[in-house]
C-alpha positions in Angstrom: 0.0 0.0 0.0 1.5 3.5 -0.8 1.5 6.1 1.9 0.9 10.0 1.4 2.6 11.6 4.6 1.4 15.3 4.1 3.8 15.9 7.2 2.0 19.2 8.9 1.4 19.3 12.8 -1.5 19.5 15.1 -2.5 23.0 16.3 -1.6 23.8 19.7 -2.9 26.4 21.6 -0.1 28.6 23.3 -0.5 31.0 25.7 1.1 34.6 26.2 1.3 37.5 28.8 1.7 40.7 28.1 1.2 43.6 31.1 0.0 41.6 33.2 -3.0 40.4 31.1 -3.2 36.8 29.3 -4.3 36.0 25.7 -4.4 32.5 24.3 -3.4 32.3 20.2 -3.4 28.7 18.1 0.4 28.4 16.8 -1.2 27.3 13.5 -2.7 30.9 13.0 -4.9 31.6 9.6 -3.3 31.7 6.3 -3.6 35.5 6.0 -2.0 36.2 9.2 0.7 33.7 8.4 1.7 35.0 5.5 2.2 38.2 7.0 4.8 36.1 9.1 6.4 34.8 6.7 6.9 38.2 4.8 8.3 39.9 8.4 11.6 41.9 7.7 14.5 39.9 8.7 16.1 42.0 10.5 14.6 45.3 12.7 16.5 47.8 11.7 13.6 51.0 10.9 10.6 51.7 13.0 8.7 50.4 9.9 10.4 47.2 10.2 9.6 47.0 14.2 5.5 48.5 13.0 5.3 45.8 10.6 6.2 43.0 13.5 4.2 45.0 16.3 1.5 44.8 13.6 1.8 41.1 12.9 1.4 40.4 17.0 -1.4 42.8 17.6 -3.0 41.0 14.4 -2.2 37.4 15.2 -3.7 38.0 19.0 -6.7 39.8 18.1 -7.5 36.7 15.5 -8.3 34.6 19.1 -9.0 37.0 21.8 -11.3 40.4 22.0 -8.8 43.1 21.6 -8.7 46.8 20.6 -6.1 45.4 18.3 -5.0 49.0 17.5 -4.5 49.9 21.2 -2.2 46.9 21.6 -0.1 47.6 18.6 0.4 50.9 20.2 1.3 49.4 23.8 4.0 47.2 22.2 7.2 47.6 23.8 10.1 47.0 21.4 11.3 44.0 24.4 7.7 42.6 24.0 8.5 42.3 20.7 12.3 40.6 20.5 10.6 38.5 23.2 7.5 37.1 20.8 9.4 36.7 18.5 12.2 34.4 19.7 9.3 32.7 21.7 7.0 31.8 18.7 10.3 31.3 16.7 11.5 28.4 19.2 7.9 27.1 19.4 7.3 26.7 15.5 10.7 25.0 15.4 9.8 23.1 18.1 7.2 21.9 16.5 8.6 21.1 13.2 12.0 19.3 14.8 9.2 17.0 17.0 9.1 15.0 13.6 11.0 12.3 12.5 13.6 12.9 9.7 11.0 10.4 7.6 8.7 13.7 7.6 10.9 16.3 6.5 11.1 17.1 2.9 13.7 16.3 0.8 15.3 18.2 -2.2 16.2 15.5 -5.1 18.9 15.9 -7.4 18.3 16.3 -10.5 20.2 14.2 -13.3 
């Protein structure tokens, strides 16, 4: 029997604090607000670059909890941020490096 292994992993809820106040978020966020992820600038070096991630949080939050998702964006600290994002980082690759190497996709060589 042949196997399709669509590799993928189930969505987890996580849990975050920020001033004091808790918001729960699925790791596996929708596809619009993941793409916006995986369009962040590498690196922060503008306040656009550090808007475009404080914008990304505020969205990816207010997707799961009721939030004035402007007011957030605002009350993001640029620590909040750097925090988040080696947090969620660590998680996803968590995630991903739970699998077996059988999972992972491989790049064939081409002839």
């Amino acid at each position: 029997m042949t196997n399709i292994d669509m590799g993928g992993f189930e969505n987890q809820e996580v849990d975050i604090t920020f001033a004091g106040k808790a918001y729960a978020i699925q790791l596996d966020p929708p596809v619009e607000i993941y793409r916006k992820f995986l369009n962040l600038p590498k690196s922060l070096k503008t306040e656009n670059d550090w808007n475009k991630v404080k914008d990304f949080i505020a969205e990816l939050i207010a997707a799961f909890n009721d939030v004035n998702k402007k007011k957030l964006k605002e009350s993001l600290t640029k620590i909040a941020v750097s925090k988040f994002l080696v947090a969620y980082n660590s998680l996803l690759t968590g995630v991903v490096n739970k699998e077996d190497d059988s999972k992972n996709v491989e790049t064939q060589q081409e002839s």
